[in-house]
C-alpha positions as CSV (number, residue, x, y, z in Angstrom):
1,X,0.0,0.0,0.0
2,X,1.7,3.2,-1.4
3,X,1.4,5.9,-3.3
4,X,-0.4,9.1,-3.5
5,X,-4.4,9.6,-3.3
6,X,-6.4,10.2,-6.3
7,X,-7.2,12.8,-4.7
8,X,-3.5,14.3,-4.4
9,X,-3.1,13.6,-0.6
10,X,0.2,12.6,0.6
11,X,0.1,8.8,1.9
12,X,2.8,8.5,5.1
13,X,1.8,4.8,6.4
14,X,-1.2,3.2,8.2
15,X,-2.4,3.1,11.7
16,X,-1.9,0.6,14.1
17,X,-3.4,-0.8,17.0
18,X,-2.6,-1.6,20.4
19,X,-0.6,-4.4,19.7
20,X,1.0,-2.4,17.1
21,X,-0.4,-4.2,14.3
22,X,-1.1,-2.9,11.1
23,X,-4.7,-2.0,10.9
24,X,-5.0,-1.3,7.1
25,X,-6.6,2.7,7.9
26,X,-4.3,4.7,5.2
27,X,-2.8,8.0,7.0
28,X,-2.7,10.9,4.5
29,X,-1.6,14.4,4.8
30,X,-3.1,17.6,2.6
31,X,-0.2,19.1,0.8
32,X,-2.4,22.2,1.6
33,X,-1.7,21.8,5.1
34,X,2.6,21.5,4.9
35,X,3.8,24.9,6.2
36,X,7.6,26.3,5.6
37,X,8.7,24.9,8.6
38,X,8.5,21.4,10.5
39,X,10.7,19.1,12.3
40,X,10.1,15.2,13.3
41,X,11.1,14.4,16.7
42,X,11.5,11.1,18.2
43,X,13.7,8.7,20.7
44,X,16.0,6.9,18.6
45,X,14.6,4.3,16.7
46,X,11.1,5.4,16.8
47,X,10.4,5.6,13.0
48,X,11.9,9.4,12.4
49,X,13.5,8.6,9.6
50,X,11.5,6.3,7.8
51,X,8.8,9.1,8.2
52,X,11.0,11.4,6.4
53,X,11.5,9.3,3.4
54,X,7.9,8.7,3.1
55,X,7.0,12.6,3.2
56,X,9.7,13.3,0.7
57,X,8.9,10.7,-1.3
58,X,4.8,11.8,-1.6
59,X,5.5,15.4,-1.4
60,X,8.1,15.0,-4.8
61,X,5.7,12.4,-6.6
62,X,2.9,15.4,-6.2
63,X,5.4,18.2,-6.8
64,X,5.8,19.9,-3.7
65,X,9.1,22.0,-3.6
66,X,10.7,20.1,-0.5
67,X,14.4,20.5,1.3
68,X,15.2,18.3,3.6
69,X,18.1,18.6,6.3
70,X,19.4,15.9,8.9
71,X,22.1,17.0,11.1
72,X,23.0,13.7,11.9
């Protein structure tokens, strides 16, 4: 399951449960809604950034201008 929306929305995983399980609901995000500025905070190992990847990936595949920086 990946890919953009027909309907342009940017597709960054699925939900899970409390067993962490996948539960098959699609999370999207409205390019609409992507301000100038964020940052994705986390412990270490807690998915930052695989979430990363996945928002640059849908935001280039629907042509939002992106730059991303890791200081690491």
């Amino acid at each position: 399951m990946s890919g953009t929306s027909p309907d342009g929305r940017l597709f960054v995983g699925e939900t899970v449960d409390e067993e962490h399980a996948r539960t098959g609901e699609r999370v999207e995000i409205d390019p609409d809604d992507l301000t100038t500025h964020g940052v994705i905070v986390g412990m270490t190992g807690s998915g930052k950034t695989g979430l990363g990847v996945a928002l640059l990936e849908e935001a280039l595949l629907e042509g939002v201008p992106t730059l991303i920086l890791d200081p690491k």
